[in-house]
C-alpha positions in Angstrom: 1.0 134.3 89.6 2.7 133.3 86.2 5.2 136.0 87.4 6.5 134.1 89.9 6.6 130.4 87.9 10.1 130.5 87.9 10.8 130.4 91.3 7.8 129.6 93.7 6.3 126.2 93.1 3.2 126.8 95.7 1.9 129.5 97.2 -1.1 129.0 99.8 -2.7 131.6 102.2 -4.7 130.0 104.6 -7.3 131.4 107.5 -9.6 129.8 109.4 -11.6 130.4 112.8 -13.4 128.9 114.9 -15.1 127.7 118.6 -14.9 125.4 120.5 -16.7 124.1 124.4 -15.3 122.2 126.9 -17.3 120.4 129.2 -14.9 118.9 131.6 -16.4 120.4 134.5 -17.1 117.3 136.5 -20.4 115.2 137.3 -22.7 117.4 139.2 -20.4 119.8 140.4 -23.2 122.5 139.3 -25.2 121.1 142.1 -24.6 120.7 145.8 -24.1 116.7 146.7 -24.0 114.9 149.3 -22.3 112.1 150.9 -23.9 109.0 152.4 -22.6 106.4 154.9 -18.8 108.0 155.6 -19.4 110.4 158.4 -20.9 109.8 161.7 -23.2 111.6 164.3 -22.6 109.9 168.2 -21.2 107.2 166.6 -24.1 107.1 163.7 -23.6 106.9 160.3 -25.4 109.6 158.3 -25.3 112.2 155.5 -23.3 115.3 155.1 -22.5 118.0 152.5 -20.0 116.6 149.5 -16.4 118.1 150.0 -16.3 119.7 146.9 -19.3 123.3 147.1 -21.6 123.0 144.4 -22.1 126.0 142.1 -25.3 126.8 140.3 -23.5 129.2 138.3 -21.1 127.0 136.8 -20.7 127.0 132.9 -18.8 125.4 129.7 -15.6 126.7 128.6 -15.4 128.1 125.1 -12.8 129.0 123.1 -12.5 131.0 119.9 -9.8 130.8 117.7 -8.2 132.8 114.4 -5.6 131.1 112.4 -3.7 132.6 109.2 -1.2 131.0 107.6 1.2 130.9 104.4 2.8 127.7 102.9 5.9 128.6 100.2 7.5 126.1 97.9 10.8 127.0 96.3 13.5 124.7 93.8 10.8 122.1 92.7 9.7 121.8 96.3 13.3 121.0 97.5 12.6 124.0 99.9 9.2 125.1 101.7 8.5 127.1 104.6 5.2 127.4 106.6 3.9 130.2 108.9 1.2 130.3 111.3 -0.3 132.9 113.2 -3.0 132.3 115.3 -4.7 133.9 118.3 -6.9 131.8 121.3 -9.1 133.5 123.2 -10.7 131.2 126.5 -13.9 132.4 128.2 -15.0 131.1 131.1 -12.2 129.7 132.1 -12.7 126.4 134.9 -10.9 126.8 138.1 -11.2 124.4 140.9 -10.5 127.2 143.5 -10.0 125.8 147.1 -11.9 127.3 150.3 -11.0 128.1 154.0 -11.4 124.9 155.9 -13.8 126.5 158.3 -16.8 126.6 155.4 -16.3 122.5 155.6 -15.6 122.2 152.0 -12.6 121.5 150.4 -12.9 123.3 146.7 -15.0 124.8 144.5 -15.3 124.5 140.9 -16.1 128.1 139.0 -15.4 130.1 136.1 -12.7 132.6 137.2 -12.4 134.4 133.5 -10.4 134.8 130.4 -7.6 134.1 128.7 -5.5 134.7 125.6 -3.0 132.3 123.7 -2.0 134.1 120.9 1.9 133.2 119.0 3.7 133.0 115.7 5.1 129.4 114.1 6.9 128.9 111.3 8.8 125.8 109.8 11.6 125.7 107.0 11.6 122.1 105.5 14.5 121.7 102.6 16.3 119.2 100.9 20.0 120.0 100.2 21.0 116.9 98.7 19.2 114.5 96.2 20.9 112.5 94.1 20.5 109.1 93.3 22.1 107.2 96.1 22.7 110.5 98.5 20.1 112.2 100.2 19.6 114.5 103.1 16.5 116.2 104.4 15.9 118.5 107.0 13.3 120.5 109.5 13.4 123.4 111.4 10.7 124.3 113.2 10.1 127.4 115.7 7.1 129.0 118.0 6.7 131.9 119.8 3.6 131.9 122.6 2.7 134.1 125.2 -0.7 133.2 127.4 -1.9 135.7 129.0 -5.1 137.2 131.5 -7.6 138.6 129.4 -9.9 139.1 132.4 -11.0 137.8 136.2 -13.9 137.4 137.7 -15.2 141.0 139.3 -11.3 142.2 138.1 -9.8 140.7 140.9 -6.4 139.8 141.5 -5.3 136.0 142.4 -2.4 135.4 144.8 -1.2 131.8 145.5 1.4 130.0 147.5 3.5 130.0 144.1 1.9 132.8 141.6 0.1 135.9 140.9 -2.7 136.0 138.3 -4.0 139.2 137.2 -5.5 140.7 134.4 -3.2 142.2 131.8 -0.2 139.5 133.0 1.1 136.8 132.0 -0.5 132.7 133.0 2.8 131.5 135.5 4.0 134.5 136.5 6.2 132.8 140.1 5.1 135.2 143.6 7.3 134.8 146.2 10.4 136.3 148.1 13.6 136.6 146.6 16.6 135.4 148.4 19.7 137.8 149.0 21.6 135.4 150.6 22.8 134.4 154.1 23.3 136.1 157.1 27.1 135.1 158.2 27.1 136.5 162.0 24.1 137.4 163.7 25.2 140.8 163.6 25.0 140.5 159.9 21.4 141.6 160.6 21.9 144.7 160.4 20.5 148.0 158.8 20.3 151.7 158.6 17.5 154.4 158.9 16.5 153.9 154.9 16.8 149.8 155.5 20.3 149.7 153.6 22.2 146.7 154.5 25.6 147.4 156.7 28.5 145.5 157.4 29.9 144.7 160.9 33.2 145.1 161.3 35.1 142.1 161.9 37.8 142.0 164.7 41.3 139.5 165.2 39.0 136.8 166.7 37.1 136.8 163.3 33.6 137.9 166.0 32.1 141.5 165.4 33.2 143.8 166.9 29.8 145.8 167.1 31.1 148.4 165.0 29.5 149.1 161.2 30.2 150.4 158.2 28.0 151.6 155.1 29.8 151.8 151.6 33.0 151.1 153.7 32.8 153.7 155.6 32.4 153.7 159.3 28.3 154.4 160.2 27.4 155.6 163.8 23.7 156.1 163.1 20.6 154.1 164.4 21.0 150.3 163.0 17.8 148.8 162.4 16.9 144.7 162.6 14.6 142.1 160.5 11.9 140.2 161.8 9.9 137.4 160.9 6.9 135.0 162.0 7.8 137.5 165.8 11.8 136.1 165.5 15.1 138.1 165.1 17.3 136.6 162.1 20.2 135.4 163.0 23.1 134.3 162.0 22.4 131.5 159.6 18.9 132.9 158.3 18.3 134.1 154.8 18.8 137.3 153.6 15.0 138.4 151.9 14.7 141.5 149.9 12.8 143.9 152.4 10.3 145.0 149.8 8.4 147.5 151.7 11.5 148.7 154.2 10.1 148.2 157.2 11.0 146.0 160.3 8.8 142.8 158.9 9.4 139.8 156.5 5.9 138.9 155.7 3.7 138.3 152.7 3.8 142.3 151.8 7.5 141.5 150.6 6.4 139.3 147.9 7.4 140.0 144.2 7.0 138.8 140.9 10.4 136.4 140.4 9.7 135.4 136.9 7.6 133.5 134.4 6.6 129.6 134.0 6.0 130.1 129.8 9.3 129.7 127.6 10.3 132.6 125.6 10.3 129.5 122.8 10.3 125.9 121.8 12.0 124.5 118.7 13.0 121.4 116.8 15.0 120.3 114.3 15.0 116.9 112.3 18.0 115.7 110.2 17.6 112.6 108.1 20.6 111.2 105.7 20.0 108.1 103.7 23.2 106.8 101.5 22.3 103.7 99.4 19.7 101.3 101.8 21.1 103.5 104.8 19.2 106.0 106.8 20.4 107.7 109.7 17.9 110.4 111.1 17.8 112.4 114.3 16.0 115.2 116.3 16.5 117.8 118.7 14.2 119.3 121.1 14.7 123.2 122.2 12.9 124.5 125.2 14.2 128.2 126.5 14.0 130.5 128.5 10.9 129.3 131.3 11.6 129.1 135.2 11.0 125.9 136.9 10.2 125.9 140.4 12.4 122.8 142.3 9.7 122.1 144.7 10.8 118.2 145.0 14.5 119.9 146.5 12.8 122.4 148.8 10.9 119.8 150.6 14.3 117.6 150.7 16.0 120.4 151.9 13.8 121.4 154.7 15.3 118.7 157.5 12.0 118.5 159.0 10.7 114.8 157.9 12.9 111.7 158.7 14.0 109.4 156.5 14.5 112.4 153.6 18.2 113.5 153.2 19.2 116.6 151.7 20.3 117.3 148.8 24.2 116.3 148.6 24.9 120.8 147.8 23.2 121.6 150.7 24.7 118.9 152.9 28.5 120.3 152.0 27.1 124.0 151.7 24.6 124.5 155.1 25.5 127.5 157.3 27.1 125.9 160.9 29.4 128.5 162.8 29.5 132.4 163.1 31.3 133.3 159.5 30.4 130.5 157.5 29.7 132.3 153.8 27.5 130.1 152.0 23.9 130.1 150.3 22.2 127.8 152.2 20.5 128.6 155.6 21.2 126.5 159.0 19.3 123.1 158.8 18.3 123.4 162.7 16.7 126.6 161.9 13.5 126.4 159.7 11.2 127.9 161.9 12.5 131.6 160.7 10.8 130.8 157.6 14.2 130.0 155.9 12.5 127.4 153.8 8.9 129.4 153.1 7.2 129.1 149.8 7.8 130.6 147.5 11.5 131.5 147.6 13.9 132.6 144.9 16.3 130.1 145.8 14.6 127.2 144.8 13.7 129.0 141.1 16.3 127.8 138.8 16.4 128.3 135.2 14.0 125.5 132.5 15.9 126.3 129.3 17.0 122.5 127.8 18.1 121.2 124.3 17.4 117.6 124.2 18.4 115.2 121.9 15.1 113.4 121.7 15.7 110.8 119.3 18.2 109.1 116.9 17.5 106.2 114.6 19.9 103.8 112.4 18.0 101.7 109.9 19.6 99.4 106.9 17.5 98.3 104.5 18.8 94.9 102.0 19.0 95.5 98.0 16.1 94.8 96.1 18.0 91.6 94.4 18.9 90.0 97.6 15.7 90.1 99.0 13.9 88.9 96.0 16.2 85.8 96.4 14.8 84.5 99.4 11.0 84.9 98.0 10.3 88.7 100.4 9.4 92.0 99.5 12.1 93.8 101.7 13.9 93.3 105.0 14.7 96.5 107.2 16.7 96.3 110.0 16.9 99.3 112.6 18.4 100.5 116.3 17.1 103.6 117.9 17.3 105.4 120.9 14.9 108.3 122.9 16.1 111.0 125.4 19.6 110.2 124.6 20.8 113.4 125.8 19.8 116.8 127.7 22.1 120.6 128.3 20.5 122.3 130.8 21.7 123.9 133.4 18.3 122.6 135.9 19.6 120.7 139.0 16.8 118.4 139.3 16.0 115.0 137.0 14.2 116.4 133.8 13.5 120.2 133.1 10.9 119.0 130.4 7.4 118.9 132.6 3.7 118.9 131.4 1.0 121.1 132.9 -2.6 120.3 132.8 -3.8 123.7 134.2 -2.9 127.0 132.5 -2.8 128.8 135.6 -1.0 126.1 137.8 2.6 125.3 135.8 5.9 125.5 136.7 6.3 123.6 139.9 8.3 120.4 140.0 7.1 118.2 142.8 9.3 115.4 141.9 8.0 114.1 138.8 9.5 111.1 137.6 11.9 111.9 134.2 11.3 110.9 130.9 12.5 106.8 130.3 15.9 106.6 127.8 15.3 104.3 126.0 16.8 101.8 123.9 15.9 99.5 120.8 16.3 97.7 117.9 14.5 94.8 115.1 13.6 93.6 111.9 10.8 94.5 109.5 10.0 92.1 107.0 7.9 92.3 104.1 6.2 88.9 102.9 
């Protein structure tokens, strides 16, 4: 490498692999257990099965794992940049799946199959400025992930309340219906022979006249109407996408709406420090992942006292023949205006936070040495300062514990801002 002496001051290619088990599968929950003392026969205390079904096929997790890597050091190590590739493979992936109440058991704990985490990260660290009483140093760093099914157990195909896991996709892909809109008039319900939407003409008393037109032309053909849960939408229903044109809103509609995984994450650290002065910062970059706004669905339902609205759908609600607005009537939820998982309620993740920003003076040498101490650094800081995003709720930022569970804010509470300051000193 003497060829290169002049202008690389390290060059490192790194590769590793390895595997990894994870045990976390509960106590016992390989076994069926039972319950003493809690449940009653005529009145008698006795034993029953444990809620949770025990399986005798139940194994570890293990994971297997590739990394390769390159470390670069340019200008006397005043700039360096690191890349990372590595690739995660999961077998036997734990699943607490849950069970039809009528087997008497709640959940079951098994291993539904495999998945893949494999991504690209790479970090640019450089220092612009050094000079004597001036310097400035900063970090960039970037990934790229994508988890995705390897494999299910007997290839099957997993369809929740919220997603759709299947082999070959992605982990969070959202399954629900997706929201066209809502019906003005109750004639607004209203399609032809191919289940294109048509528009009733509107007459001097601002009612329908019963007349239609397709592509605004007038339409004298057979006009067709939605159903759903057995009811007629009305006036004041959502508009669903009728995936499979027929007569029915019903789970055959569903679609994929989107992902739960951000197309990337990022940060980037700035530090300045003039004399005993330091100032340093850092931004945080999620983008591009859909967040499900499960806490405002259940607000917006207007089912449960003592919950109001949220203060949009309070001003925005459908109320006479006409209104033209995006949210359905509040008196009508049994048409499945509100049904899980809907469209409307899937709202863009992407956020750029300023995470944390820090001020820090630190006394000359000579002055310190006066009063008989080493140093004597004083400091202010502040977290979660600031968030963009364009997410209605409190904080886009969420954690997931379960790979095939994320996505879905239930109304977590936001990350504290804080504020804070002190005094080091050095005896």
């Amino acid at each position: 490498m003497q060829w290169a002496e002049k202008f690389l001051g390290e060059g490192k290619i790194r590769a590793s692999y390895g595997q990894t088990g994870n045990d976390r599968i509960g106590a016992y929950d390989a076994i069926q257990r039972y319950t003493f003392g809690d449940n009653y026969y005529n009145g008698a205390s006795g034993v029953a099965p444990f809620n949770i079904f025990g399986n005798s096929r139940l194994s570890w997790e293990s994971t297997s794992q590739i990394n390769v890597g390159l470390d670069l050091s340019f200008l006397a190590n005043r700039l360096q940049f690191t890349f990372d590739y590595y690739n995660k493979v999961t077998d036997k992936l734990l699943y607490r799946a849950p069970l039809p109440t009528e087997t008497g058991f709640n959940n079951v704990n098994v291993n539904v199959g495999s998945i893949q985490n494999k991504g690209l990260e790479f970090s640019v660290n450089a220092t612009p400025v050094r000079k004597k009483n001036l310097q400035w140093n900063i970090i960039y760093n970037m990934s790229f992930n994508r988890a995705t099914v390897k494999s299910l157990y007997n290839n099957i195909t997993l369809r929740s309340a919220y997603w759709i896991t299947e082999p070959g996709g992605l982990l969070g892909n959202f399954y629900g219906w997706k929201a066209l809109g809502v019906y003005p008039y109750d004639a607004s319900n209203a399609y032809d022979e191919r289940w294109q939407m048509l528009t009733p003409v509107i007459g001097a008393n601002n009612l329908p006249t019963g007349a239609y037109t397709y592509g605004g032309k007038p339409y004298s053909g057979k006009v067709n109407r939605l159903y759903t849960q057995g009811n007629l939408l009305k006036g004041g229903d959502m508009i669903w996408q009728n995936t499979v044109a027929d007569s029915v809103i019903d789970d055959n509609d569903r679609i994929g709406l989107g992902n739960a995984q951000p197309k990337f994450i990022a940060g980037l650290s700035n530090s300045f420090t003039y004399k005993g002065l330091t100032l340093s910062f850092n931004f945080y970059v999620s983008w591009g992942a859909k967040l499900y706004n499960k806490a405002k669905a259940d607000m917006n339902r207007v089912v449960t006292v003592n919950v109001t609205p949220s203060p949009d759908y309070i001003r925005g609600a459908w109320f006479n023949q006409g209104d033209v607005t995006q949210w359905y009537m509040a008196q009508n939820n049994g048409m499945g205006n509100s049904r899980e998982l809907s469209s409307l309620y899937l709202e863009d993740a992407s956020f750029i936070r300023l995470r944390n920003l820090r001020l820090s003076y630190a006394l000359p040498g000579n002055w310190v040495k006066r009063i008989k101490l080493k140093s004597i650094n004083a400091f202010a800081y502040g977290n979660n300062l600031l968030t963009w995003t364009n997410y209605s709720w409190y904080d886009p930022e969420i954690d997931f514990n379960n790979p095939l569970e994320m996505g879905v804010d239930n109304g977590r509470y936001p990350r504290n801002r804080e504020f804070g300051g002190g005094i080091n000193i050095n005896l």
